[in-house]
LUMRONU-27433 format. One record per residue: residue number from 0; residue in three letters; x, y, z of N, C-alpha, C in turn. Coordinates in nm, 4 decimals. Example, Ala and Ser with C-alpha at 12.3 -4.5 7.8 and 13.67 -1.06 7.14 Angstrom:
% LUMRONU-27433
 seq type     n_px     n_py     n_pz    ca_px    ca_py    ca_pz     c_px     c_py     c_pz
   0  ALA   1.3190  -0.5690   0.7800   1.2300  -0.4500   0.7800   1.3200  -0.3300   0.7800
   1  SER   1.2850  -0.2250   0.7080   1.3670  -0.1060   0.7140   1.2900   0.0030   0.7870
***
This chain:
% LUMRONU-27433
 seq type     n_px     n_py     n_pz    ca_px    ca_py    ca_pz     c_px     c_py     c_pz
   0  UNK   4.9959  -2.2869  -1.0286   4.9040  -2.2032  -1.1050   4.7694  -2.2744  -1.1176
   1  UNK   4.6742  -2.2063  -1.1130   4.5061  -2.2334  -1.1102   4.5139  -2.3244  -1.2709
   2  UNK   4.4484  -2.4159  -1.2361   4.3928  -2.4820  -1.4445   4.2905  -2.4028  -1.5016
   3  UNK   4.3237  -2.4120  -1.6140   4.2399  -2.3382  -1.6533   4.1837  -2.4363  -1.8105
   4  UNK   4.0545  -2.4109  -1.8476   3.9747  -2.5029  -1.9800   4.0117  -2.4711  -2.1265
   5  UNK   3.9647  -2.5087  -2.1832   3.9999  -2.4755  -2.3220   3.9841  -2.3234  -2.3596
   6  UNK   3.9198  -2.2752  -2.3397   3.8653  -2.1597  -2.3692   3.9927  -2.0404  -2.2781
   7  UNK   4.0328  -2.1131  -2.2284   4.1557  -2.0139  -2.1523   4.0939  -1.9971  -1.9648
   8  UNK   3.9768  -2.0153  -1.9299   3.9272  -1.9724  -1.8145   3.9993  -2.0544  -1.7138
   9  UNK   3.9708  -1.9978  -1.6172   3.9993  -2.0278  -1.4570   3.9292  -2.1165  -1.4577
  10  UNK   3.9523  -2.2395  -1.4336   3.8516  -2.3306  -1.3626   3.8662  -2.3833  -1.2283
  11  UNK   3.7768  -2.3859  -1.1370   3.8240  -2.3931  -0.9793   3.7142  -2.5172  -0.9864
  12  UNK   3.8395  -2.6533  -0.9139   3.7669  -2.7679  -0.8569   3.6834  -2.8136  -0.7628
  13  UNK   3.5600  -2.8662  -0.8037   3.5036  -2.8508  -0.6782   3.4947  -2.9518  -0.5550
  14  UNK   3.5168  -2.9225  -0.4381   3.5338  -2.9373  -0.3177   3.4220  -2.9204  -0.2477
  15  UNK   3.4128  -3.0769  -0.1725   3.3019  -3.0613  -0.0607   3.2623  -2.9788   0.0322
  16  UNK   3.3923  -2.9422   0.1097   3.4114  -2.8455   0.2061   3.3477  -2.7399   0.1636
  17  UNK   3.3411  -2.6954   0.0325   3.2928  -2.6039  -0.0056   3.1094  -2.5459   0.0176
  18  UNK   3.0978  -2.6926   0.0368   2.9115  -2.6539   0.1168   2.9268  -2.5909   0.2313
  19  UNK   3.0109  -2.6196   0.3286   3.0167  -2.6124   0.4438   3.0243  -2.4464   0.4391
  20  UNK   3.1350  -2.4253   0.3999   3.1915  -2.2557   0.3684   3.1023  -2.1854   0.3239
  21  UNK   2.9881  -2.2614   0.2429   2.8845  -2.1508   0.1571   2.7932  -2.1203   0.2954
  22  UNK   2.7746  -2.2442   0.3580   2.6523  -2.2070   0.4645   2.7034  -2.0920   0.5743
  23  UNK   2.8743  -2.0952   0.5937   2.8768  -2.0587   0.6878   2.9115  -1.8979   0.6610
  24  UNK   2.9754  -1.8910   0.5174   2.9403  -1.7251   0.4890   2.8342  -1.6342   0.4591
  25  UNK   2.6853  -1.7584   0.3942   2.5722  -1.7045   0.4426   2.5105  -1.6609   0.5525
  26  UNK   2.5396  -1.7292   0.6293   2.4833  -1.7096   0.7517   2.5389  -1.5954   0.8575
  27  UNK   2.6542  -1.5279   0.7891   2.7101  -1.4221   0.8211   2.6143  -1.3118   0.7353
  28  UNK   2.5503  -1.3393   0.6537   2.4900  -1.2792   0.5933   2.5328  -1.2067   0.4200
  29  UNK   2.5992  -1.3053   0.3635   2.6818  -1.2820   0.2309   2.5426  -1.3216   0.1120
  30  UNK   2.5434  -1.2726   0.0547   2.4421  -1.3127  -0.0836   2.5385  -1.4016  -0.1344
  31  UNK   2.4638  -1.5229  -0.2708   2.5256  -1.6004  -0.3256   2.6384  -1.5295  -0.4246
  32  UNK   2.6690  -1.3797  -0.4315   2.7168  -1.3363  -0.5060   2.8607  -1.3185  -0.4320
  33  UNK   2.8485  -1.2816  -0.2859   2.9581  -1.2383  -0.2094   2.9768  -1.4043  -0.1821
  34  UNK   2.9317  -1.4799  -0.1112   2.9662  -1.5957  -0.1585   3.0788  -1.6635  -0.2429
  35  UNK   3.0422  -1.6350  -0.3935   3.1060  -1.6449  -0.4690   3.2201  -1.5826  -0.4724
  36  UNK   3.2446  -1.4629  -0.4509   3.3441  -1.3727  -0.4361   3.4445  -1.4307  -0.2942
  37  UNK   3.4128  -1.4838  -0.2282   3.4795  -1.5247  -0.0863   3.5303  -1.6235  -0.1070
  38  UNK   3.4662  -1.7275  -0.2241   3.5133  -1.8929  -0.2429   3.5974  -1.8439  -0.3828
  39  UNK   3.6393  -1.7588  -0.3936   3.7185  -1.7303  -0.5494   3.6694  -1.7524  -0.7059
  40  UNK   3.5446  -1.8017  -0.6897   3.4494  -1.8024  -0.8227   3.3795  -1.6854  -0.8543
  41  UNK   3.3023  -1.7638  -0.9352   3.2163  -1.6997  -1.0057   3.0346  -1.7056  -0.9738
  42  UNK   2.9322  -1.6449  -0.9689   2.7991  -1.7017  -0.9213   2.8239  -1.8113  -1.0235
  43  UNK   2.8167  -1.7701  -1.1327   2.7747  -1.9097  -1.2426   2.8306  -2.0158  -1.2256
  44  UNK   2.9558  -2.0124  -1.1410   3.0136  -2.1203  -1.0888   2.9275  -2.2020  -0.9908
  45  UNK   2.8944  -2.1328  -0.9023   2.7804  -2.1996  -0.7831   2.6697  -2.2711  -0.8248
  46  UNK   2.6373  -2.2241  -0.9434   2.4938  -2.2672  -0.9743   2.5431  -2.3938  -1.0483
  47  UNK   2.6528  -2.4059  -1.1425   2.7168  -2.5205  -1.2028   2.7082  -2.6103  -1.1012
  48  UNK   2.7889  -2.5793  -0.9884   2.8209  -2.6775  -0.9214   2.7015  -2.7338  -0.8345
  49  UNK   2.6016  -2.6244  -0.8212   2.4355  -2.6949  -0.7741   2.4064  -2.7666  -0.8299
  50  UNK   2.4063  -2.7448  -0.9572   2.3651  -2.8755  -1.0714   2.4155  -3.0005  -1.1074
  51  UNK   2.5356  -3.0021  -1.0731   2.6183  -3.1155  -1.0832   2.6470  -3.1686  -0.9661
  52  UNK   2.5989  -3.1029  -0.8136   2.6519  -3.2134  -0.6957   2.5272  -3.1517  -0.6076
  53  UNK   2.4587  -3.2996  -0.5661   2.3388  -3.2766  -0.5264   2.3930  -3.2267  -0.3713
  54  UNK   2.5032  -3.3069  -0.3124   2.5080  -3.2187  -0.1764   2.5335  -3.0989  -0.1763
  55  UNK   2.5540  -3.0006  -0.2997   2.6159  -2.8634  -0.2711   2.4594  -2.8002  -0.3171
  56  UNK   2.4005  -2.8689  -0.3975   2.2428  -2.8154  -0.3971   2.1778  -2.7755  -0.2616
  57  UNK   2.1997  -2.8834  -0.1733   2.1412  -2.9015  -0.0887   2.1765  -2.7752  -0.0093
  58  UNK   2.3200  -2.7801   0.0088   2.4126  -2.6666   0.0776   2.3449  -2.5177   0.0726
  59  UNK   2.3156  -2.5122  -0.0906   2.3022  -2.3891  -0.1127   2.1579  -2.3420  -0.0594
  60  UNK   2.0876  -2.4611  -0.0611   1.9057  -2.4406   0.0243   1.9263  -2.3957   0.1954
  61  UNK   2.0327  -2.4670   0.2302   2.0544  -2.4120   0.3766   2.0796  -2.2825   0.4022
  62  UNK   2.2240  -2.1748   0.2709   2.2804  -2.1044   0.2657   2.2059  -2.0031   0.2819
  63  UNK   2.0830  -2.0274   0.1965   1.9742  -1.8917   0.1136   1.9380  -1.8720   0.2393
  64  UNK   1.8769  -1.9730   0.3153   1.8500  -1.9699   0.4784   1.8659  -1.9294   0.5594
  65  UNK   1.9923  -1.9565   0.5391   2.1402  -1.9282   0.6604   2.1040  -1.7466   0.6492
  66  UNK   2.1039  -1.7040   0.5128   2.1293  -1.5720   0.5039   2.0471  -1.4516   0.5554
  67  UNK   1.9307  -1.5674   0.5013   1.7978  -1.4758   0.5761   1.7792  -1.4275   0.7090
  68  UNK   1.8135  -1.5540   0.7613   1.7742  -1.5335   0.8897   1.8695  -1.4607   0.9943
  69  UNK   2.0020  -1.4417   0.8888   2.1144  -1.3574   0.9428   2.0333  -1.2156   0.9814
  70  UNK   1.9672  -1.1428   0.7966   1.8782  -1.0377   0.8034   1.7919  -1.0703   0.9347
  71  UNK   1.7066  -1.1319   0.9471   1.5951  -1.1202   0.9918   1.6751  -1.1289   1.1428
  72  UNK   1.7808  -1.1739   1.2114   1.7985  -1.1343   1.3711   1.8360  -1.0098   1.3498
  73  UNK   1.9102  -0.9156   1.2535   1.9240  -0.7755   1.3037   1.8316  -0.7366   1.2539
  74  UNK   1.7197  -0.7620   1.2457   1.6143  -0.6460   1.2126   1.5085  -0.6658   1.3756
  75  UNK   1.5488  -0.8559   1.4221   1.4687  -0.8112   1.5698   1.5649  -0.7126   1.6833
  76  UNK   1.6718  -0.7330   1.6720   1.7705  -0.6738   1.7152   1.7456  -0.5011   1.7234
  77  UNK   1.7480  -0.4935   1.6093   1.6870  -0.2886   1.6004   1.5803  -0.2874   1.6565
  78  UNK   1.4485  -0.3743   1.6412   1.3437  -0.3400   1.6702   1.3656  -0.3381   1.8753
  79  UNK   1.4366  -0.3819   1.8547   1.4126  -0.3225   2.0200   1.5073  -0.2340   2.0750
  80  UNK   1.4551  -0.1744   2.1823   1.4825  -0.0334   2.2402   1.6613  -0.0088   2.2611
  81  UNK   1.7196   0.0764   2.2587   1.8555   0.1250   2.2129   1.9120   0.0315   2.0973
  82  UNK   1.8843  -0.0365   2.0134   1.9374  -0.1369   1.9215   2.0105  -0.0164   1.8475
  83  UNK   2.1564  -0.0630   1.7960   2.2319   0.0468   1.6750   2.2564  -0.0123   1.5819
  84  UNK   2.2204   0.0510   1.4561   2.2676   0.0475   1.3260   2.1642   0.1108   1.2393
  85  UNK   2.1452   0.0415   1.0824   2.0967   0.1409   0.9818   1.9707   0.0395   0.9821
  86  UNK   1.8514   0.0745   1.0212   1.7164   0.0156   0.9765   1.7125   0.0003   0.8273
  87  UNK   1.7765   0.1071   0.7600   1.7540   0.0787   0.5759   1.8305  -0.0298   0.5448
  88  UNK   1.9042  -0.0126   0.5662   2.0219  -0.1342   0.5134   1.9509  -0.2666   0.5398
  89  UNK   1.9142  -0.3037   0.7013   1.8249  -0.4397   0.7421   1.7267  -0.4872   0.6828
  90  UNK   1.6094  -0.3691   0.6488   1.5153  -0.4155   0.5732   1.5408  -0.4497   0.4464
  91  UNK   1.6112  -0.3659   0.3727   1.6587  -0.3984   0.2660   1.7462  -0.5359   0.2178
  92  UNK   1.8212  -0.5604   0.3160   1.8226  -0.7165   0.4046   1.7573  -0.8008   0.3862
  93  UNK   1.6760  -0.8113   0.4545   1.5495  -0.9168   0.5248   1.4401  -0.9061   0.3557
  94  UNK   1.3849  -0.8448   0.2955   1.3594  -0.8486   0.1604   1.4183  -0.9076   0.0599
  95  UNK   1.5271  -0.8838   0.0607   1.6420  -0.8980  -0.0492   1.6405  -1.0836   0.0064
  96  UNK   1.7095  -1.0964   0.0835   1.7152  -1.2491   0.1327   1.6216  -1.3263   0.1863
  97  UNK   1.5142  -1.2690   0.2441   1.3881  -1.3892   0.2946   1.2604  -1.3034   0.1813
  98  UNK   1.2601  -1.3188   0.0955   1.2023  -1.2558   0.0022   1.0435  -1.3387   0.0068
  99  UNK   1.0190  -1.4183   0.0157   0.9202  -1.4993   0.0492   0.8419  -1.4454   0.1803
 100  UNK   0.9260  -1.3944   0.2754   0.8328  -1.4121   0.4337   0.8140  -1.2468   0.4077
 101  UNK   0.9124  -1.1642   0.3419   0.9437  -1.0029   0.4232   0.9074  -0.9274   0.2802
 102  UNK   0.8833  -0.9789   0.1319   0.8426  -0.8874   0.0040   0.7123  -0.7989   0.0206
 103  UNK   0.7777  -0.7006   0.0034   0.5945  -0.6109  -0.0065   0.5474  -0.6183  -0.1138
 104  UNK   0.3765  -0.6588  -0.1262   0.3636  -0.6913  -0.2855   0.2110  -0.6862  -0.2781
 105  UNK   0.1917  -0.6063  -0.3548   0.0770  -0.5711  -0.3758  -0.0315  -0.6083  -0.5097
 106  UNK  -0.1540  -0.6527  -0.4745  -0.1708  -0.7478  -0.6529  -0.3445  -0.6957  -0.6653
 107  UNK  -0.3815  -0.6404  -0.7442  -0.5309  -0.6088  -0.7633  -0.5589  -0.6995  -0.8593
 108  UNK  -0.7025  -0.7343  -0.8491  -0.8180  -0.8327  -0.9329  -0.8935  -0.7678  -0.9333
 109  UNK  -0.9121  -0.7526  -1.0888  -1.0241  -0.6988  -1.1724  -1.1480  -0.8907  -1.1964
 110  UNK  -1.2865  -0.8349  -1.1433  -1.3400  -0.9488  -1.1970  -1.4765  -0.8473  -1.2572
 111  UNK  -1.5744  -0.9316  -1.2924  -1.7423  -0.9035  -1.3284  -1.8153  -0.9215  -1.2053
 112  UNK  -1.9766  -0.9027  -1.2409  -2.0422  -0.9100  -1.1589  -2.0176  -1.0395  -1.1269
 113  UNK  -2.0514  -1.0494  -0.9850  -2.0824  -1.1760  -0.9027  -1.9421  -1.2201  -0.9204
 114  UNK  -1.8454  -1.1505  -0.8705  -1.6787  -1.2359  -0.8942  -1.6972  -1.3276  -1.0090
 115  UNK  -1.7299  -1.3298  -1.1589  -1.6797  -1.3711  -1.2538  -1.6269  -1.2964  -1.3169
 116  UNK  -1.5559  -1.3669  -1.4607  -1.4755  -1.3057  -1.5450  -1.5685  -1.1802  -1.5977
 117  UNK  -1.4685  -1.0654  -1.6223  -1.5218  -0.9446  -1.6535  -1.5445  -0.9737  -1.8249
 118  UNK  -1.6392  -0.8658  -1.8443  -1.7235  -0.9086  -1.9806  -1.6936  -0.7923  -2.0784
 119  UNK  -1.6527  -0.8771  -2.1924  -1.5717  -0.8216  -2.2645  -1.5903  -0.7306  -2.4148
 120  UNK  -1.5913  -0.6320  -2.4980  -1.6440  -0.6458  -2.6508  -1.5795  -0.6149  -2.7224
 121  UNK  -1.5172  -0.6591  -2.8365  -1.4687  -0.6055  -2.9313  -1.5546  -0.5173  -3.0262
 122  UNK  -1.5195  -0.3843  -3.0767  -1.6013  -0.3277  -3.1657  -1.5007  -0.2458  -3.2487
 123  UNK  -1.5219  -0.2511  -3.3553  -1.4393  -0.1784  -3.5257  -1.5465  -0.0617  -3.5388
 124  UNK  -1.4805   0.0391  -3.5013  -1.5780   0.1607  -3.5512  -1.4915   0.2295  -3.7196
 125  UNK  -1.5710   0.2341  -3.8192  -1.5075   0.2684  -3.9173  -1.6002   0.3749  -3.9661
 126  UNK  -1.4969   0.5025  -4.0117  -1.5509   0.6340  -4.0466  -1.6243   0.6313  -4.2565
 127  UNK  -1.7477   0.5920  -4.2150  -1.8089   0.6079  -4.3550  -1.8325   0.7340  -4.4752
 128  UNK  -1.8279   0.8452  -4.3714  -1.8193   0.9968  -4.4071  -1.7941   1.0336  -4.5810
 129  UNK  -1.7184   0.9500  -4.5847  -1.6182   0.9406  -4.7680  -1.7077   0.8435  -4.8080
 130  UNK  -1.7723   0.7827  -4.8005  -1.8648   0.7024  -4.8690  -1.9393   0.7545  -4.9501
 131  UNK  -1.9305   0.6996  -5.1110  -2.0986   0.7431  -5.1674  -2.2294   0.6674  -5.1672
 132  UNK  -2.3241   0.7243  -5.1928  -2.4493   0.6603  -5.1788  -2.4695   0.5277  -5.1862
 133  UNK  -2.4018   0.4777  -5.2940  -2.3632   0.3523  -5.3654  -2.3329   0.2502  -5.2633
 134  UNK  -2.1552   0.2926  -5.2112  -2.1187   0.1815  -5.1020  -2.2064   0.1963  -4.9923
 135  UNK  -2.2829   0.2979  -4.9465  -2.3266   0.2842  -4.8235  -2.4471   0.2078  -4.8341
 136  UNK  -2.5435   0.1569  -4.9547  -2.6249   0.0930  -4.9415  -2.5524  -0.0170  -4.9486
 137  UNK  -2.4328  -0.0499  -4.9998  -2.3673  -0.2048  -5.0329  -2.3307  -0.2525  -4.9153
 138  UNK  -2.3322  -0.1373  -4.7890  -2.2788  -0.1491  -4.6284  -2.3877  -0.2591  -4.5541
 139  UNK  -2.5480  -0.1618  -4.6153  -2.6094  -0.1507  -4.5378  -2.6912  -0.3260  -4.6095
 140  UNK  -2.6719  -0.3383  -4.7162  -2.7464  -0.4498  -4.7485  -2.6425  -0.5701  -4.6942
 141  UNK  -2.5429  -0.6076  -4.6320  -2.4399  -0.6613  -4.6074  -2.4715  -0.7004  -4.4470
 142  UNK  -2.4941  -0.5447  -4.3780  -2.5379  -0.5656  -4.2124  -2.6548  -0.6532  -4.1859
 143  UNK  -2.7808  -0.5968  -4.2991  -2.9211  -0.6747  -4.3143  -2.9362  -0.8280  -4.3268
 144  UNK  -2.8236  -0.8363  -4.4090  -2.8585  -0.9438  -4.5354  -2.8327  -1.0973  -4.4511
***
């Protein structure tokens, strides 16, 4: 039977081999989630174990890699002439996992004249209307004064 911690959970030991397996089900093209699901954990497990064993850190920098570039050969793959499968699915792919090279992202800058910071004012407009004669000179000797 699996050990399990105080708290009652599954706890699964970790194993070197286990870098090896992460790279090589990424690179089939598994997210760290299916990943997880393939090695019998949990994500939060993976990331534990990133943190606590620098070679599986390392592992997991190859993995993210591994995965991308899984996306990114079937998307050169479609792009050429009779290629089969689902273009949505690939791109959605190649985004999702090389998110850095393949994100569409779009960013506007607001500046001022001459590309500086745009120029700014605060103003309090307050309705005097209800005012009597009284406060409105007490307004007006206040703005002057």
């Amino acid at each position: 039977m699996q050990p399990r911690d105080e708290a009652g959970r599954f706890v699964v030991l970790y194993k070197p081999e286990f870098c090896q397996q992460m790279i090589d089900l990424a690179a089939q093209g598994y997210s760290m989630n299916g990943v997880a699901g393939k090695l019998g954990v949990t994500r939060r497990t993976l990331y534990y174990w990133r943190d606590a064993h620098p070679e599986f850190a390392e592992a997991m920098e190859i993995a993210i890699t591994a995965a991308g570039a899984f996306w990114e050969e079937r998307l050169i793959e479609m792009s050429k002439d009779g290629a089969k499968g689902n273009a949505s699915v690939v791109i959605f792919g190649v985004k999702n996992r090389a998110r850095e090279d393949w994100l569409d992202v779009q960013r506007q800058e607001l500046t001022g004249a001459d590309g500086g910071p745009l120029a700014t004012e605060n103003k309090t407009t307050v309705d005097v209307t209800g005012l009597s004669d009284e406060q409105l000179a007490a307004l007006a000797s206040i703005r002057t004064g």
